[in-house]
Backbone as JSON Lines, residues from 0, in Angstrom:
{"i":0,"aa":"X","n":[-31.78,-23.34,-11.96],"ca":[-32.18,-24.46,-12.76],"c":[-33.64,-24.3,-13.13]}
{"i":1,"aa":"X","n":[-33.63,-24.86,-14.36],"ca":[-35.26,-24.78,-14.63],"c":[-35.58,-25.88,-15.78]}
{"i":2,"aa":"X","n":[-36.86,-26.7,-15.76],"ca":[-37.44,-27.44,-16.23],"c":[-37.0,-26.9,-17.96]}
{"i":3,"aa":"X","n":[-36.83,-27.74,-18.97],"ca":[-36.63,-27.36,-19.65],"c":[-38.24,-27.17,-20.81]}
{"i":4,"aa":"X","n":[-38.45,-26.95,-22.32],"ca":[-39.9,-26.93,-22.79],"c":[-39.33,-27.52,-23.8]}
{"i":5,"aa":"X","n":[-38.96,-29.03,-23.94],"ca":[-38.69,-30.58,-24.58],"c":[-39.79,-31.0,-24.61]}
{"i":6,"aa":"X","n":[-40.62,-31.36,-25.81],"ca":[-42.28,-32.11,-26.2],"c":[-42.33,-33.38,-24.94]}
{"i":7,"aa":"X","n":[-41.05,-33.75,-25.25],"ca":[-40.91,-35.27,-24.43],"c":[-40.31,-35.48,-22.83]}
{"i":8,"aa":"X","n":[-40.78,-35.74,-22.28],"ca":[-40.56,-35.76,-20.58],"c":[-39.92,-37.02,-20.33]}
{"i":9,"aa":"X","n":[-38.52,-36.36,-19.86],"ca":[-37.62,-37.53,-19.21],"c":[-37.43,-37.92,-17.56]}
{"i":10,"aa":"X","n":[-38.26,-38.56,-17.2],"ca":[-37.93,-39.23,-15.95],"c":[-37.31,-39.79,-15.43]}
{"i":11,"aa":"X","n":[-36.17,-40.02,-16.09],"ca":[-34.71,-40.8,-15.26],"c":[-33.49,-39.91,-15.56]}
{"i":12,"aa":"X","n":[-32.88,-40.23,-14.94],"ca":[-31.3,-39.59,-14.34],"c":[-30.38,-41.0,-14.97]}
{"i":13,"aa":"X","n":[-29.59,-40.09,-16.05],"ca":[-27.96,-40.6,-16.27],"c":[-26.71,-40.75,-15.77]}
{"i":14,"aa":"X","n":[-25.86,-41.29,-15.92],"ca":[-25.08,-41.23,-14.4],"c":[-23.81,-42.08,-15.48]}
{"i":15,"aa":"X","n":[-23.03,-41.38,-15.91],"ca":[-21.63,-41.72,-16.37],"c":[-20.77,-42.28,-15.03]}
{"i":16,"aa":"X","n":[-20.03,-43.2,-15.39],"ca":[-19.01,-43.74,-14.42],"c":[-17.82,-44.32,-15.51]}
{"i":17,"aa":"X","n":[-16.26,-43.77,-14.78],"ca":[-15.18,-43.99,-15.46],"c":[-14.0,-44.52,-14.82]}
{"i":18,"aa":"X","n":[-13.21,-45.17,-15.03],"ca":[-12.03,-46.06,-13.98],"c":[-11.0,-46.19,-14.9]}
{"i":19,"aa":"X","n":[-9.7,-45.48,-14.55],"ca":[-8.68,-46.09,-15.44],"c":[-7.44,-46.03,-14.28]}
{"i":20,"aa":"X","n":[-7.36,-46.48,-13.08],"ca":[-6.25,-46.66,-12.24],"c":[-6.8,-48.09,-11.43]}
{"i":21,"aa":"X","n":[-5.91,-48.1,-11.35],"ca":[-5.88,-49.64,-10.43],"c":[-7.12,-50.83,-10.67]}
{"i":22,"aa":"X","n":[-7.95,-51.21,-10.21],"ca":[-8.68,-52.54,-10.96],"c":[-10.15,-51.8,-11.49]}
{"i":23,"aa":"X","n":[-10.01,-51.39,-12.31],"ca":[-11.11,-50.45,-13.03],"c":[-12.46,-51.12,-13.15]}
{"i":24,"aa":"X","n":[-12.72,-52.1,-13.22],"ca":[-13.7,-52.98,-13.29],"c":[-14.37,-52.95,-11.96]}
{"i":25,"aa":"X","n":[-13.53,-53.68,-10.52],"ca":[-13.69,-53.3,-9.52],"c":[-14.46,-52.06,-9.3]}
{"i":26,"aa":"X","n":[-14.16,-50.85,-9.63],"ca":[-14.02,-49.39,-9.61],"c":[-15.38,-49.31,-9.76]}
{"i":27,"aa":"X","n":[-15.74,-49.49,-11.29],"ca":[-17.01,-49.64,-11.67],"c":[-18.16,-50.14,-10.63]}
{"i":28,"aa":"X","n":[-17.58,-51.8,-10.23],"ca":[-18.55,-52.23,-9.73],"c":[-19.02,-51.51,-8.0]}
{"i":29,"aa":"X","n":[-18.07,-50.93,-7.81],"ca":[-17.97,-50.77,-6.54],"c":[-19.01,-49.35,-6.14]}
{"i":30,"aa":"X","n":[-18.78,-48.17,-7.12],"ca":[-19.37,-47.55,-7.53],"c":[-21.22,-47.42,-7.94]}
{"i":31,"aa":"X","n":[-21.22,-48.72,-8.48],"ca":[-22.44,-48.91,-8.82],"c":[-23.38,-49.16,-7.62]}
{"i":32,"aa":"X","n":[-22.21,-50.18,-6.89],"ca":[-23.42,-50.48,-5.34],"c":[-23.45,-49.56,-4.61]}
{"i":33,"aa":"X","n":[-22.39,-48.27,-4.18],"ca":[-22.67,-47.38,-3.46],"c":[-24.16,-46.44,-4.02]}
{"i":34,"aa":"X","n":[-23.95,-46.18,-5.07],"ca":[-25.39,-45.52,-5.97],"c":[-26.4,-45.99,-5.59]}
{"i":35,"aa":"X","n":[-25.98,-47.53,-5.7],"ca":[-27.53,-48.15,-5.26],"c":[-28.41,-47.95,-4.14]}
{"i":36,"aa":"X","n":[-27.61,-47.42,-3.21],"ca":[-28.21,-47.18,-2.02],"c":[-29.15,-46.12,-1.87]}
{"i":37,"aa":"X","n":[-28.95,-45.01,-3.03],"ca":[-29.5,-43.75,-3.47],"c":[-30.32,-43.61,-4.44]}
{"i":38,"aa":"X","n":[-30.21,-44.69,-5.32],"ca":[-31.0,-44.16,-6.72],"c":[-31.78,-45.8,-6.76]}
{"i":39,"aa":"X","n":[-32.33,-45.59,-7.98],"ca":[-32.63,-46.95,-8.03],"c":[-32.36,-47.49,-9.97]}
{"i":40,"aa":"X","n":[-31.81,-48.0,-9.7],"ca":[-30.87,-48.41,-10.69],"c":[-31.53,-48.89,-11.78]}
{"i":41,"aa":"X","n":[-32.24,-48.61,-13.13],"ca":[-33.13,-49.1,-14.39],"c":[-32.58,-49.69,-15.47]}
{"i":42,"aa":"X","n":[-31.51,-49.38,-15.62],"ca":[-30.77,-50.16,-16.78],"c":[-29.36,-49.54,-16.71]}
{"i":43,"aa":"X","n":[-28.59,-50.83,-16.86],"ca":[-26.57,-50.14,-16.74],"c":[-26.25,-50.62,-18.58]}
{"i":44,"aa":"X","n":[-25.63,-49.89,-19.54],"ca":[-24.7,-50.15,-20.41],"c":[-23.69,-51.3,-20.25]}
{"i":45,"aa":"X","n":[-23.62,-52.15,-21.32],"ca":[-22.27,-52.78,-21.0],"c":[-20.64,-51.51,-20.32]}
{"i":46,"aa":"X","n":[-20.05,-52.34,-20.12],"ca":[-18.69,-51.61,-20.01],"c":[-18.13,-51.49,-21.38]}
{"i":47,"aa":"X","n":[-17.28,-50.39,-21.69],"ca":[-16.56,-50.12,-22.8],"c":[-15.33,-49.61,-22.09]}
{"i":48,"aa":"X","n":[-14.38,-49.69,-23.2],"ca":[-12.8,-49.36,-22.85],"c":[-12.59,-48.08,-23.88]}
{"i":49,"aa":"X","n":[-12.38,-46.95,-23.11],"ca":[-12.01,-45.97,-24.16],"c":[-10.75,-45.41,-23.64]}
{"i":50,"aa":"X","n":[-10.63,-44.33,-24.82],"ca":[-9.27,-43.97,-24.78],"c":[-9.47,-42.8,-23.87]}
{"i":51,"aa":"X","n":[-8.27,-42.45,-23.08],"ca":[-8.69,-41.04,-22.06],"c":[-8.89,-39.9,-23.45]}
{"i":52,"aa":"X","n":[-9.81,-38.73,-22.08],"ca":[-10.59,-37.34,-22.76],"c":[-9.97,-36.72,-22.26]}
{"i":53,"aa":"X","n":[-9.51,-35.5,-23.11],"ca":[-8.7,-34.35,-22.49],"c":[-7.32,-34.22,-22.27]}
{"i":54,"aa":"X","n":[-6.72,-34.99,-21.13],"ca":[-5.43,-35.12,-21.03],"c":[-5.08,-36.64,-21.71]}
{"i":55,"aa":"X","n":[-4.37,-36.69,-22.27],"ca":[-4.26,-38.09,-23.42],"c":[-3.12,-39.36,-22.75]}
{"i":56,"aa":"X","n":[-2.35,-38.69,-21.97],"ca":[-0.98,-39.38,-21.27],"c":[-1.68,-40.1,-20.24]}
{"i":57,"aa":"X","n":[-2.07,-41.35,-20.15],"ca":[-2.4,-41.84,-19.37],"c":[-3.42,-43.3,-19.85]}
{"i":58,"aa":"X","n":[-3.7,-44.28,-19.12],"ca":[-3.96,-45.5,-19.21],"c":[-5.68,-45.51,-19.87]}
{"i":59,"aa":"X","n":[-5.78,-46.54,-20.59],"ca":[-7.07,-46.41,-21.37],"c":[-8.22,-46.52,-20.07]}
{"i":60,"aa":"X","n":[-9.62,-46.21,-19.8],"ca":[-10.98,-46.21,-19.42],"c":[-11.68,-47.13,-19.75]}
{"i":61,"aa":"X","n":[-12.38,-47.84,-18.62],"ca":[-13.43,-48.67,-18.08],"c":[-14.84,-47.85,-18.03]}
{"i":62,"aa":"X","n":[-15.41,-47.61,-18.92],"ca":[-16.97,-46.67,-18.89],"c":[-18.1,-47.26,-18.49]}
{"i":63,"aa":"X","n":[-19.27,-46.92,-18.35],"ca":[-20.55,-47.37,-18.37],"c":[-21.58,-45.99,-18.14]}
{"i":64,"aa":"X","n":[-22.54,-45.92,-18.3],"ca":[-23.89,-45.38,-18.22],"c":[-24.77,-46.48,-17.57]}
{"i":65,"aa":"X","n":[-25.41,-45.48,-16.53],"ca":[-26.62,-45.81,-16.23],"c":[-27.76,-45.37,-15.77]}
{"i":66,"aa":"X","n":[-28.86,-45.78,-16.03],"ca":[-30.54,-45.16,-16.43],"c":[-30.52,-45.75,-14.79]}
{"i":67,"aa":"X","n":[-31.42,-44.21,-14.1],"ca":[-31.6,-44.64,-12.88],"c":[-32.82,-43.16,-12.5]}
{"i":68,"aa":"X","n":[-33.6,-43.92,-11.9],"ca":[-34.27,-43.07,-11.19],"c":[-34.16,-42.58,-9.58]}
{"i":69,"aa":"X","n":[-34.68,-41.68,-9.06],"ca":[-34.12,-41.06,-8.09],"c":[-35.11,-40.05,-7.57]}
{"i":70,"aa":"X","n":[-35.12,-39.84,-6.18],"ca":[-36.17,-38.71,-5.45],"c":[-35.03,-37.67,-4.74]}
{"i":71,"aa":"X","n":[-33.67,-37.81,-5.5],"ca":[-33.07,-36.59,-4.77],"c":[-33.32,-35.48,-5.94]}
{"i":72,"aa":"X","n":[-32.84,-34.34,-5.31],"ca":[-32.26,-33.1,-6.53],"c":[-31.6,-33.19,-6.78]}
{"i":73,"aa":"X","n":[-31.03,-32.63,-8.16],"ca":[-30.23,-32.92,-9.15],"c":[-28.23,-32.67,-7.89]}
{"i":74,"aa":"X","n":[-28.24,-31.14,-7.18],"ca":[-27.31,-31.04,-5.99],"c":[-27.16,-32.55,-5.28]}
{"i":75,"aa":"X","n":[-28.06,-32.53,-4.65],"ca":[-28.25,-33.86,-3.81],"c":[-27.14,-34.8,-4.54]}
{"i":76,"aa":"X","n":[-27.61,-35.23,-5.47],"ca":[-27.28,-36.16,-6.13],"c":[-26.11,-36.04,-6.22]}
{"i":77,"aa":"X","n":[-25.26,-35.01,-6.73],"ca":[-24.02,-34.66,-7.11],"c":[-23.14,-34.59,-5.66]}
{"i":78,"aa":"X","n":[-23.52,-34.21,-4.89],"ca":[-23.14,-34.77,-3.46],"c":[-22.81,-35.86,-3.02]}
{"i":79,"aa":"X","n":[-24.04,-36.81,-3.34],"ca":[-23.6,-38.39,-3.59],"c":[-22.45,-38.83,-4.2]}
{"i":80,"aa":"X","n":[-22.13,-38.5,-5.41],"ca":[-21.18,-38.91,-6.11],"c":[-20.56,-38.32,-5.98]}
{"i":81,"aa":"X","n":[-20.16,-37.17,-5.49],"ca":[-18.74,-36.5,-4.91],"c":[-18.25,-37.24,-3.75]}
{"i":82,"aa":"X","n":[-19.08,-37.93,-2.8],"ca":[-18.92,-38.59,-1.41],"c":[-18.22,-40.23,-2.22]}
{"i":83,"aa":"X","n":[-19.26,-40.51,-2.94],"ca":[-18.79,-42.33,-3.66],"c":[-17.46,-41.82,-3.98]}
{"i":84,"aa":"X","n":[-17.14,-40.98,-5.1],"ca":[-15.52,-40.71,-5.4],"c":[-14.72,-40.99,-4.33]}
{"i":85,"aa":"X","n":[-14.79,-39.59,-3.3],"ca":[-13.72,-39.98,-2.17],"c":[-13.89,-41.0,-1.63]}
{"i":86,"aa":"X","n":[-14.82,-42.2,-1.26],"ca":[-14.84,-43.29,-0.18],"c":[-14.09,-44.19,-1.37]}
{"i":87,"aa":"X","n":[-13.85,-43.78,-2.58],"ca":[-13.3,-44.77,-3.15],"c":[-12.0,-44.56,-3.71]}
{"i":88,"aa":"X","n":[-11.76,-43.46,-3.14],"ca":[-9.95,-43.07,-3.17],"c":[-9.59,-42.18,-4.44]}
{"i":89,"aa":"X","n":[-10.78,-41.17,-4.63],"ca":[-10.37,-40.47,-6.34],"c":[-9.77,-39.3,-5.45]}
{"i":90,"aa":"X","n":[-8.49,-39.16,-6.63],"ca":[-7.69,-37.99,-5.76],"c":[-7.6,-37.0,-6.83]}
{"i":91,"aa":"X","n":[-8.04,-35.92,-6.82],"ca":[-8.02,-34.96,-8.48],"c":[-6.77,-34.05,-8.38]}
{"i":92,"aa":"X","n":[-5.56,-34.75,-9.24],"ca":[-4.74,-34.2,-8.89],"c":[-4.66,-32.91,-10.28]}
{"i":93,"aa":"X","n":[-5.54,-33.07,-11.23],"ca":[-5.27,-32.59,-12.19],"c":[-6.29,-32.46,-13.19]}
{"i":94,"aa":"X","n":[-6.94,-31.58,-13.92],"ca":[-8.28,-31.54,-14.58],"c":[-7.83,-32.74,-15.37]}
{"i":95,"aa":"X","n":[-8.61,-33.71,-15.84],"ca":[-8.97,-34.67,-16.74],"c":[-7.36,-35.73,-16.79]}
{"i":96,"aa":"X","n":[-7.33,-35.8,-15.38],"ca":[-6.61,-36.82,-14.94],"c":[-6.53,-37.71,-14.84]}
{"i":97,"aa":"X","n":[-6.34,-39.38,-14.45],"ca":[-6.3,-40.34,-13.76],"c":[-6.8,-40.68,-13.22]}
{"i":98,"aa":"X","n":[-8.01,-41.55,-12.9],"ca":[-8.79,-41.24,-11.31],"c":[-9.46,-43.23,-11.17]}
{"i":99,"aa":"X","n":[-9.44,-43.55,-9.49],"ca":[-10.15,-44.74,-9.27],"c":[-11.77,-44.8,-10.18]}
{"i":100,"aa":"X","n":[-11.96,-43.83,-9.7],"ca":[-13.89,-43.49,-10.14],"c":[-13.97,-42.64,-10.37]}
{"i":101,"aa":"X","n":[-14.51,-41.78,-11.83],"ca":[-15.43,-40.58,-11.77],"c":[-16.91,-41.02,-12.09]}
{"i":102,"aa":"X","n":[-17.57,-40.18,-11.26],"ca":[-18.93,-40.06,-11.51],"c":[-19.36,-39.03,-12.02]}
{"i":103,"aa":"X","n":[-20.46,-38.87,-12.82],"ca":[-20.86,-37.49,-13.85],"c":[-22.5,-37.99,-13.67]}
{"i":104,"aa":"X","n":[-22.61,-36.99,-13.62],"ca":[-24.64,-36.61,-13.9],"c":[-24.44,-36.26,-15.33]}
{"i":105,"aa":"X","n":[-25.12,-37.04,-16.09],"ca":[-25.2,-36.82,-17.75],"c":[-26.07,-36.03,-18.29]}
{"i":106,"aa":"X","n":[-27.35,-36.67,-17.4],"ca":[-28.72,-35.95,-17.45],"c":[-29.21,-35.8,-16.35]}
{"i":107,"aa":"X","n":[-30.23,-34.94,-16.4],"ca":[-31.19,-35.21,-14.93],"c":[-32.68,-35.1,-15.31]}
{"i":108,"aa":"X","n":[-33.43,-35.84,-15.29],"ca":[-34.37,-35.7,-16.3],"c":[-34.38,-34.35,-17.28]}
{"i":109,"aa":"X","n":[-35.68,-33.58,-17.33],"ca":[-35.31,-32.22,-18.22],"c":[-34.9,-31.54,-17.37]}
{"i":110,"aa":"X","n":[-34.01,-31.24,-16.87],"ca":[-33.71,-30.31,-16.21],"c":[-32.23,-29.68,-16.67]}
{"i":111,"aa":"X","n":[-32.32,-28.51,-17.05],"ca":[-31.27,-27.86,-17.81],"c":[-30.75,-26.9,-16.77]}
{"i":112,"aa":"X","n":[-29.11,-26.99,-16.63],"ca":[-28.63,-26.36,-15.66],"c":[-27.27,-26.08,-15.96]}
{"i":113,"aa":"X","n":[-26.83,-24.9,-15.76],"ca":[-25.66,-23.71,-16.24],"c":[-24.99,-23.38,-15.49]}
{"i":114,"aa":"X","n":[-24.62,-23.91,-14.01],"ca":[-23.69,-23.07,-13.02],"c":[-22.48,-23.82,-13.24]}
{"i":115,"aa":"X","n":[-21.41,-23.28,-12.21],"ca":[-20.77,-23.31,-12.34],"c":[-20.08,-25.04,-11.76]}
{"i":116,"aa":"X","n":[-21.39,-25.11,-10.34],"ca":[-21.04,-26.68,-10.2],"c":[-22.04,-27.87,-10.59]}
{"i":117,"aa":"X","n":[-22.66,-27.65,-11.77],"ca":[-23.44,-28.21,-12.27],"c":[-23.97,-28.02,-13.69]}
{"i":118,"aa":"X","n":[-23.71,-28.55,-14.54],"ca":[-24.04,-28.28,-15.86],"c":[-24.76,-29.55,-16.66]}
{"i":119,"aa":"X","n":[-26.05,-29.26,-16.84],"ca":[-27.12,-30.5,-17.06],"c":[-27.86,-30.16,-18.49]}
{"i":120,"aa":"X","n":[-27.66,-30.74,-19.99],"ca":[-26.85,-32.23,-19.73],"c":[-25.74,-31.66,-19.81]}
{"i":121,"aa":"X","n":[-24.61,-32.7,-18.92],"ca":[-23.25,-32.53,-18.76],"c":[-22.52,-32.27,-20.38]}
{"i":122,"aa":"X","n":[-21.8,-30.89,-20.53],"ca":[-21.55,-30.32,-21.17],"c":[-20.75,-30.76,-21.88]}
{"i":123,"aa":"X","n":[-19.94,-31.94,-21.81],"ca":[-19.09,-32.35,-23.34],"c":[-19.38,-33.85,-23.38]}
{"i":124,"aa":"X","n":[-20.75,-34.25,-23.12],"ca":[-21.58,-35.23,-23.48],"c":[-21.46,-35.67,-24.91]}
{"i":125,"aa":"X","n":[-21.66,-34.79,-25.46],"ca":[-21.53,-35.11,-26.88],"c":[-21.07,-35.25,-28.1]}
{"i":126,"aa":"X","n":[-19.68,-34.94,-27.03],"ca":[-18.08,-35.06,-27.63],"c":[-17.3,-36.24,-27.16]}
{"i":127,"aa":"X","n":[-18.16,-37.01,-26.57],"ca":[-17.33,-38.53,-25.42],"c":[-18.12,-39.8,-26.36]}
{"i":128,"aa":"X","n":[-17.29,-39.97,-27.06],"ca":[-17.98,-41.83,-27.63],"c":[-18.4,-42.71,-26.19]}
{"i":129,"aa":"X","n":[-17.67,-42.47,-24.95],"ca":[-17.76,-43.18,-24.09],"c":[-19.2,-42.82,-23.0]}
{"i":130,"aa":"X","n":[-19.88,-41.68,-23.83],"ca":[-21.05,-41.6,-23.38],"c":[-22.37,-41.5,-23.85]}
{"i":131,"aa":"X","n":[-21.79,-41.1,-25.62],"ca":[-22.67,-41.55,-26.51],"c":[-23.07,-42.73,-26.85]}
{"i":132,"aa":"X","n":[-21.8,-44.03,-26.94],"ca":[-22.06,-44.47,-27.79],"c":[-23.0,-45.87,-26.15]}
{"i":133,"aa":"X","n":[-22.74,-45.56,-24.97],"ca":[-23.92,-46.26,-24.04],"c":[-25.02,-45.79,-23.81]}
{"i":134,"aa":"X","n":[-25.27,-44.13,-24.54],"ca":[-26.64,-43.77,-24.16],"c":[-27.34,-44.09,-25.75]}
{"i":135,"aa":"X","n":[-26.92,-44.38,-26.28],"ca":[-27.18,-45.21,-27.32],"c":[-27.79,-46.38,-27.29]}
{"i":136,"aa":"X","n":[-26.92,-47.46,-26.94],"ca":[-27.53,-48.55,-26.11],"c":[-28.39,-48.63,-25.46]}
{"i":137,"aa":"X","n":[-28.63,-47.76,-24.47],"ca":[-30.0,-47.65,-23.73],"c":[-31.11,-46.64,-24.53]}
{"i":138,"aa":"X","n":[-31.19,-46.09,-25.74],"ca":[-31.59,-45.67,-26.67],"c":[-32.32,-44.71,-25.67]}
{"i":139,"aa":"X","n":[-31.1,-43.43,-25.69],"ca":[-31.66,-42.5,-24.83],"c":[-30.89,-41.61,-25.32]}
{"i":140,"aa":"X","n":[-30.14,-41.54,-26.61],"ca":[-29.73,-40.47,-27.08],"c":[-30.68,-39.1,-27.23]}
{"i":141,"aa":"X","n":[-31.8,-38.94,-26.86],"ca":[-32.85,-37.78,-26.75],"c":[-32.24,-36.84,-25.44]}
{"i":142,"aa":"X","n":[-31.5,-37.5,-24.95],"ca":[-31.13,-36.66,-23.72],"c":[-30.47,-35.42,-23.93]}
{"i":143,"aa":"X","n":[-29.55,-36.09,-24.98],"ca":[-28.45,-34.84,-25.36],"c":[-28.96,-33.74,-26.53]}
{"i":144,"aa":"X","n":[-30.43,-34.08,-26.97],"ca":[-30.68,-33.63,-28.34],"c":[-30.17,-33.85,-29.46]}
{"i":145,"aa":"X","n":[-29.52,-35.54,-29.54],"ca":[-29.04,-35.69,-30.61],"c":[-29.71,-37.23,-31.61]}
């Protein structure tokens, strides 16, 4: 990973969250307070309802974005939200499946990153209305370079 050379310096961390099984709203909220314990939370998007990405057979999405700052590493972090998933019952039975909660790192401030378990900004960012159109809202579309 390496700092990226963007004129403009981003100091907060994005943080996609998605729910389309069982009380999705719940999902959301439940999600959000576990984060809280880790990050510190600057501004959340309304919720939006989108249609699923990828695999299409399956029940519409509960979205949100949120602007949050944070003293972990970008890993760290993704740890976190791999841990919130399971305490909240996401079972991946299938790439771009069904799930209680996903969590996504959208951005991480500038920090541009290519592996294989981490790709910053999250790589089909800018193909998801359900993540454009809240980093929008928080008028932070600079994240994605768009």
């Amino acid at each position: 990973m390496k700092g990226s050379n963007r004129s403009h310096f981003n100091k907060y961390v994005y943080i996609g969250l998605g729910s389309n099984v069982g009380n999705r709203k719940k999902h959301l909220g439940w999600a959000v307070m576990y984060l809280s314990r880790y990050v510190r939370i600057v501004a959340a998007s309304n919720v939006m309802e989108s249609q699923p990405w990828g695999y299409k057979n399956q029940k519409k999405f509960l979205n949100q974005v949120l602007k949050v700052s944070c003293n972990l590493k970008p890993k760290e972090l993704l740890k976190v939200c791999k841990d919130i998933e399971r305490k909240l019952h996401r079972i991946k039975k299938f790439k771009w499946g069904p799930r209680t909660v996903d969590i996504d790192i959208i951005a991480y401030k500038n920090i541009i990153s290519k592996t294989k378990e981490l790709y910053l900004p999250h790589r089909w960012a800018k193909q998801r209305d359900f993540v454009v159109e809240p980093l929008r809202e928080l008028d932070a579309l600079d994240v994605l370079n768009i």
